[in-house]
C-alpha beads as a LAMMPS data file, in Angstrom:
LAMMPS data file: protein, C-alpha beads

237 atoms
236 bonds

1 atom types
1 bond types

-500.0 500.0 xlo xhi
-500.0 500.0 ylo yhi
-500.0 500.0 zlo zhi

Masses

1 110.0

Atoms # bond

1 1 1 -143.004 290.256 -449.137
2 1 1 -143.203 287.919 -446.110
3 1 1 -139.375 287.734 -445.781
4 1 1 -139.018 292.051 -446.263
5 1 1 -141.919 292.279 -443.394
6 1 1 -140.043 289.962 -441.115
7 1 1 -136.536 291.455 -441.584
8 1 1 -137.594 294.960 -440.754
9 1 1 -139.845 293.459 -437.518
10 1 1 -136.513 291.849 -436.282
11 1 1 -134.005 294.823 -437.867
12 1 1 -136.024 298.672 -437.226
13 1 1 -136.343 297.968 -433.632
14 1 1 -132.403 298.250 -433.410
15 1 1 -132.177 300.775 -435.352
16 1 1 -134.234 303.447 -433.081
17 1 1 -131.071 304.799 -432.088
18 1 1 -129.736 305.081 -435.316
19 1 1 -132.900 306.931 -436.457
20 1 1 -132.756 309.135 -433.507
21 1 1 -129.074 310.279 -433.383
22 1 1 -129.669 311.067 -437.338
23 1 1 -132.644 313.326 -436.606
24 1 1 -130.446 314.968 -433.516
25 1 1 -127.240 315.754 -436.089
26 1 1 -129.291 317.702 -438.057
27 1 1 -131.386 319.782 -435.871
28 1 1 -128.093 320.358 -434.819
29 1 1 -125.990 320.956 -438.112
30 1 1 -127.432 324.312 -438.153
31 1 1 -124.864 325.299 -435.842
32 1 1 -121.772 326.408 -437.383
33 1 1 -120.179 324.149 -433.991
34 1 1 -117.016 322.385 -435.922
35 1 1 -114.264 321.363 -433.385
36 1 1 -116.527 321.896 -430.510
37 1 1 -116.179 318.439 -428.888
38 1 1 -120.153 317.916 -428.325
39 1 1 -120.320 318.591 -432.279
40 1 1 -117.951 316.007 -432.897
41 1 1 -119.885 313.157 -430.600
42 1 1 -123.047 314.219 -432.391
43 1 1 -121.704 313.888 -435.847
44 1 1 -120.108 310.229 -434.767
45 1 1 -123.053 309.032 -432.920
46 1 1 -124.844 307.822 -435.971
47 1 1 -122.425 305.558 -436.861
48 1 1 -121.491 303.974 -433.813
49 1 1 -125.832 303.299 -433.652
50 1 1 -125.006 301.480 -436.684
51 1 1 -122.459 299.682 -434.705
52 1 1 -124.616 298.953 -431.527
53 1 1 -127.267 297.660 -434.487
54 1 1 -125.187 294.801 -435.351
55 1 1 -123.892 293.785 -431.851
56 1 1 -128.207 293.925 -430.651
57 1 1 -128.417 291.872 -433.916
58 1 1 -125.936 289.434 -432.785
59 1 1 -122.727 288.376 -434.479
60 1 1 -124.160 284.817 -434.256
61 1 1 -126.740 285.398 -435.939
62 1 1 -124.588 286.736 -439.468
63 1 1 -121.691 285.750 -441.024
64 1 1 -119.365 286.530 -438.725
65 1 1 -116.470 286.754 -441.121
66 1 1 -118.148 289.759 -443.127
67 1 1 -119.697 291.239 -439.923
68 1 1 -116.393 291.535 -438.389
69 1 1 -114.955 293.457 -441.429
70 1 1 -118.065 295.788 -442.126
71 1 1 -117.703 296.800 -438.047
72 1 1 -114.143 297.209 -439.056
73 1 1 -115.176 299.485 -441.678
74 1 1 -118.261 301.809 -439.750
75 1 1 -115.180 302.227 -436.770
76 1 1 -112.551 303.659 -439.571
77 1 1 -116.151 305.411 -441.104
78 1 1 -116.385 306.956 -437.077
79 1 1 -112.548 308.096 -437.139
80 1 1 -112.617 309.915 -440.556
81 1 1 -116.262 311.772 -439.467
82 1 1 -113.757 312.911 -436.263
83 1 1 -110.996 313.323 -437.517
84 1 1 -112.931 316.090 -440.885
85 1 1 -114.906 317.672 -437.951
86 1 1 -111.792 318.829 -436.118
87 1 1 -110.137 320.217 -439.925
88 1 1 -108.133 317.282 -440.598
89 1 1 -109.349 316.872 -443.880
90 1 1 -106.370 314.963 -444.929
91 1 1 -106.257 312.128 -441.837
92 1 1 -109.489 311.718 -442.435
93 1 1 -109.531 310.824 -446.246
94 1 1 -107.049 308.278 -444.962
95 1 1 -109.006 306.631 -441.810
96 1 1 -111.923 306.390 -444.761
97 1 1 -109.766 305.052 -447.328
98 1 1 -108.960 302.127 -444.170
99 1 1 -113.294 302.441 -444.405
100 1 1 -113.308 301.169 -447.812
101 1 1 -110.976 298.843 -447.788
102 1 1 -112.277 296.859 -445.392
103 1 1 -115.823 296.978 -446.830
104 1 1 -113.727 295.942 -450.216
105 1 1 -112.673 292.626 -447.938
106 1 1 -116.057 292.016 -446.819
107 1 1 -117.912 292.340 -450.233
108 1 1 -115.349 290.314 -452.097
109 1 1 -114.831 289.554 -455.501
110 1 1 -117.270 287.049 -456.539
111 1 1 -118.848 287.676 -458.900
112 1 1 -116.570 289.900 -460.843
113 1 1 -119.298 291.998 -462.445
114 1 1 -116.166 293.906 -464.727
115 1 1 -118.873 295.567 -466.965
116 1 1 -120.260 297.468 -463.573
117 1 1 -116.665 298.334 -462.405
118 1 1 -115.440 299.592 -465.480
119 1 1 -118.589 301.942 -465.964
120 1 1 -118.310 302.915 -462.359
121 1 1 -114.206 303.648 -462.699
122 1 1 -114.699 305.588 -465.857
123 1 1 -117.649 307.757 -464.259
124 1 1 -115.087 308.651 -461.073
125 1 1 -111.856 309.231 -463.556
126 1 1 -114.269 311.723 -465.690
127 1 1 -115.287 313.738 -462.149
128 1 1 -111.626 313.517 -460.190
129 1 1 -110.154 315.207 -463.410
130 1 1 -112.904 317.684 -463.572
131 1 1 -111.673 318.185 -459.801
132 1 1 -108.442 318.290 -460.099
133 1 1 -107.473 321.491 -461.111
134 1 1 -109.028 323.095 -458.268
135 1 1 -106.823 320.509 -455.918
136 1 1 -104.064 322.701 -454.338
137 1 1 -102.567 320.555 -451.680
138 1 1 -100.188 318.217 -453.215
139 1 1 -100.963 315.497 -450.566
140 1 1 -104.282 315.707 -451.461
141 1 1 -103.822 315.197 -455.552
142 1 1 -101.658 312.433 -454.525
143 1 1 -103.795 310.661 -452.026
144 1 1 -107.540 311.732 -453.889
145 1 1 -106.894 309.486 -456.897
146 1 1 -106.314 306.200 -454.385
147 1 1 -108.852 307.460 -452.184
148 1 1 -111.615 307.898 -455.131
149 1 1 -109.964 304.042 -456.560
150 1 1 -110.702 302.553 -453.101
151 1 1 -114.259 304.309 -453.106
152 1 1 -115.333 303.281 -456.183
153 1 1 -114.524 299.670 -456.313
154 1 1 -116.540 299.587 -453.013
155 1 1 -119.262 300.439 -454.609
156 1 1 -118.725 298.234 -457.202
157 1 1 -117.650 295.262 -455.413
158 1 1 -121.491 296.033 -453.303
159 1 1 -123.698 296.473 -456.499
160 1 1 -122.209 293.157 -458.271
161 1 1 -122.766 291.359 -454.842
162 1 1 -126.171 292.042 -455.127
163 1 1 -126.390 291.385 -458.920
164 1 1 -126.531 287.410 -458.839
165 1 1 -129.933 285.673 -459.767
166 1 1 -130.917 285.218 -456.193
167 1 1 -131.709 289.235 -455.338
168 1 1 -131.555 289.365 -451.301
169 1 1 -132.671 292.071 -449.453
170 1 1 -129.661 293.085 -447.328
171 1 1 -127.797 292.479 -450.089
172 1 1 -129.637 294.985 -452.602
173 1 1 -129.400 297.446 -449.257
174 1 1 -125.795 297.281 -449.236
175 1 1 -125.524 297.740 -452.706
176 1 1 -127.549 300.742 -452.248
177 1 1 -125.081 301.863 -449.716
178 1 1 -122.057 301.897 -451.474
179 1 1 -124.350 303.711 -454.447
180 1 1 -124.849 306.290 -452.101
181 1 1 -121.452 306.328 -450.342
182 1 1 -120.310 307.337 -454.075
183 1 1 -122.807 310.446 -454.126
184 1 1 -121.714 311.567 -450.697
185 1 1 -118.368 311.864 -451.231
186 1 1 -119.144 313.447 -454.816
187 1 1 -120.717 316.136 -452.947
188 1 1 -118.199 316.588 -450.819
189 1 1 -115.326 316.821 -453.212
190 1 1 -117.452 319.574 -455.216
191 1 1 -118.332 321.491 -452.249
192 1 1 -114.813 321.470 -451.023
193 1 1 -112.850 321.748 -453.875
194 1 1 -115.044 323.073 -456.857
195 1 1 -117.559 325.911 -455.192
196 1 1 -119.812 326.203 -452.455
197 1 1 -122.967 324.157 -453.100
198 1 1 -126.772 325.323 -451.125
199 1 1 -127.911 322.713 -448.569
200 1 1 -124.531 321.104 -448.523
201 1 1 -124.574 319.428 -445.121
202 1 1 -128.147 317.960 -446.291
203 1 1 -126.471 316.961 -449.651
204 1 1 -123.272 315.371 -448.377
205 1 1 -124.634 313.912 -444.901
206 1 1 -128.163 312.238 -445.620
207 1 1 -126.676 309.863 -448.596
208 1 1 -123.692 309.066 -446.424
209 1 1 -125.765 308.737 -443.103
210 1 1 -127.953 306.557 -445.222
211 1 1 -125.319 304.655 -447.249
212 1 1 -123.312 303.551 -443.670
213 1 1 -127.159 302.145 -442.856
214 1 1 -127.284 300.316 -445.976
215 1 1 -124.110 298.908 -445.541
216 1 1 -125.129 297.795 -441.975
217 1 1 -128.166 296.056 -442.943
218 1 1 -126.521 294.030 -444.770
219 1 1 -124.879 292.180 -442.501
220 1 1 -128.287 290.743 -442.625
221 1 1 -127.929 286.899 -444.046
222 1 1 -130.884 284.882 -444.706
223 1 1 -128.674 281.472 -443.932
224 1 1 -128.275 282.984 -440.035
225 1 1 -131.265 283.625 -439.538
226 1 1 -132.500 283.498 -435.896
227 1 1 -134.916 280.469 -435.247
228 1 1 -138.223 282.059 -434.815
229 1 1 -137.903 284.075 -437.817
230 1 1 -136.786 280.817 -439.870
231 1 1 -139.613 278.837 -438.884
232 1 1 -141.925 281.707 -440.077
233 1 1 -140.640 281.536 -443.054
234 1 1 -140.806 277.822 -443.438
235 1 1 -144.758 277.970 -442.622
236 1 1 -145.360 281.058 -445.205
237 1 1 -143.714 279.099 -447.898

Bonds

1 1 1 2
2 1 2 3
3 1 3 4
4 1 4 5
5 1 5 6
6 1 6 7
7 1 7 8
8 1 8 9
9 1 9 10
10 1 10 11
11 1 11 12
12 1 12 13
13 1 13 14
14 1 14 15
15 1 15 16
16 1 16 17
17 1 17 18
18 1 18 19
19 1 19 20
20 1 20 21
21 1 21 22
22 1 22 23
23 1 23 24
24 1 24 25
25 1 25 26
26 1 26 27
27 1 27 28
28 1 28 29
29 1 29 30
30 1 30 31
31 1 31 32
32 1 32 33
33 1 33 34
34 1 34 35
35 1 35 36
36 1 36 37
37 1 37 38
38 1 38 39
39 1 39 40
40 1 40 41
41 1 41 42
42 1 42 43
43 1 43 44
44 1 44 45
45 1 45 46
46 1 46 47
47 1 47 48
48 1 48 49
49 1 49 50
50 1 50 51
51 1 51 52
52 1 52 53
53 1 53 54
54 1 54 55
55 1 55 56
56 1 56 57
57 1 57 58
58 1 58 59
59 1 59 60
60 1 60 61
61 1 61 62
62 1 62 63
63 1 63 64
64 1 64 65
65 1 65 66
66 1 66 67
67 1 67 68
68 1 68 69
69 1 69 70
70 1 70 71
71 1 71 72
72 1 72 73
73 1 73 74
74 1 74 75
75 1 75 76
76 1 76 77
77 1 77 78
78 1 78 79
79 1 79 80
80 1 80 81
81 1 81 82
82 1 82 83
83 1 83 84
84 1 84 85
85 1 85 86
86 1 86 87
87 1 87 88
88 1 88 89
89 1 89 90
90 1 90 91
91 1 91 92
92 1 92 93
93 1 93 94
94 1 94 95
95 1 95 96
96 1 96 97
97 1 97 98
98 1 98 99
99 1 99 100
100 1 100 101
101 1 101 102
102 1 102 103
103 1 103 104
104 1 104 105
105 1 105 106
106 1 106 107
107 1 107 108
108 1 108 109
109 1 109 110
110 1 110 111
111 1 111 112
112 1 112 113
113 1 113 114
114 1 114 115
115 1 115 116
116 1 116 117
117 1 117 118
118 1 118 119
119 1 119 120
120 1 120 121
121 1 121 122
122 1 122 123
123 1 123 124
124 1 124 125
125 1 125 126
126 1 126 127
127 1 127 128
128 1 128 129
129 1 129 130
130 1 130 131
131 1 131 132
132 1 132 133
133 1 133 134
134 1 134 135
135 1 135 136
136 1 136 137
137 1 137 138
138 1 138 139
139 1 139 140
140 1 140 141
141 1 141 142
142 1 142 143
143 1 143 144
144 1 144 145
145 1 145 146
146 1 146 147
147 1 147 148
148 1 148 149
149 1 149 150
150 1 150 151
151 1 151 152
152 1 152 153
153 1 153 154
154 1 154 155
155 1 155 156
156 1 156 157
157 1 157 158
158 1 158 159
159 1 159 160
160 1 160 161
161 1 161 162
162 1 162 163
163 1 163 164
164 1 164 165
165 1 165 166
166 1 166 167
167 1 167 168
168 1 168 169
169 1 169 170
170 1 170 171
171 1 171 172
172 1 172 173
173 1 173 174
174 1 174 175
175 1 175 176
176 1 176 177
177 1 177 178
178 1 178 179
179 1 179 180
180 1 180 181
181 1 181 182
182 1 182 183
183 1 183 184
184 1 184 185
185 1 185 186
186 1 186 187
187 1 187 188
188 1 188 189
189 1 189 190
190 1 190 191
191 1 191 192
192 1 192 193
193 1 193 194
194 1 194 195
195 1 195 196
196 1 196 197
197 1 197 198
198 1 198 199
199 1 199 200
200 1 200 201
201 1 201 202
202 1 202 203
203 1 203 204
204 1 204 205
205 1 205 206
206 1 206 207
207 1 207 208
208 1 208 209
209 1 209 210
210 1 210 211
211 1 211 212
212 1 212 213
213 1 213 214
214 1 214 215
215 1 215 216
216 1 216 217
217 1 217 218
218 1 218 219
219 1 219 220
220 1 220 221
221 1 221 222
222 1 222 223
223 1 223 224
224 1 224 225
225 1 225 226
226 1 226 227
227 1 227 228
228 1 228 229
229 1 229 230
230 1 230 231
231 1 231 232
232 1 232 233
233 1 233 234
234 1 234 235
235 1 235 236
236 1 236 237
């Protein structure tokens, strides 16, 4: 409990702007504004909070090998939220499929966890071939099936990360992330390719608003701590 108290007393404070560029896209979403450039900044601005979040943090005080690559990630996360808001659907799968796979690289593959991927890759095969009938652009039924593969093992790689003995906060946040990433994108696919679904911007944009936070936070590592929180938690133990 001490250690959960502590990290959002040195993480929520960051994450104002987050919080408040979230609540500003959508009192805005109501407006049917896509390819107005103001729309666009609003719909990005999220995401590059989550950005400023883990430069305020401070590189030094994470792993800067996995901060580096989950950065990496939010920036292609930015360029695929710009690139859908302006209609192209199709650059944008790919500047998120350059999301995922550098989320992939920062999640790794220890421990392998097949039993979670497996379950997860079945689950995504089942829904892209519900899908794909309604797929007419033949980029897109080529590019959809990597895209979902590159999706789903990020999720997977981020739940079996935070499936070892030793549960860790940011860890179990990320996880959540890439849980949520998944149901995004579901609702995205179904709204777009399937039929029109009520509330959809709430549906599709709160998991992945939400999910890109997750994935944030857990750049989060309890060896890189900062020295006053550290010596808190030394005294509480």
């Amino acid at each position: 409990m001490g250690t959960s108290v502590n990290l959002a007393r040195l993480t929520v404070p960051k994450l104002v702007p987050f919080f408040t560029t979230f609540v500003l896209y959508f009192v805005l979403a109501t407006y049917d504004t896509r390819s107005q450039l103001w729309s666009t900044i609003v719909k990005c601005a999220p995401i590059y909070s989550l950005i400023l979040f883990i430069l305020l943090y401070g590189v030094h005080n994470t792993n800067p090998s996995y901060t580096y690559k989950i950065l990496l990630g939010l920036f292609f996360s930015s360029i695929g939220d710009l690139l859908l808001n302006i209609n192209l659907f199709e650059y944008g799968v790919v500047a998120f499929a350059a999301a995922q796979v550098a989320f992939i690289a920062a999640f790794g593959f220890q421990p392998r966890r097949w039993d979670i991927g497996l379950a997860m890759i079945t689950c995504s095969l089942a829904i892209l071939a519900f899908l794909f009938g309604s797929i007419s652009s033949t980029i897109l039924r080529l590019g959809l099936p990597i895209y979902s593969l590159l999706l789903t093992t990020m999720a997977w790689r981020a739940v079996a990360r935070a499936s070892t003995d030793k549960k860790e906060l940011p860890k179990i946040l990320g996880a959540i992330g890439g849980v949520l990433f998944v149901i995004s994108d579901g609702f995205l696919a179904f709204n777009k390719f399937y039929t029109n679904i009520p509330y959809a911007v709430i549906l599709i944009m709160v998991p992945y608003y939400l999910a890109e936070c997750g994935i944030a936070l857990s750049v989060v590592d309890y060896k890189y701590l900062p020295v006053q929180w550290s010596s808190e938690k030394k005294k509480g133990e």
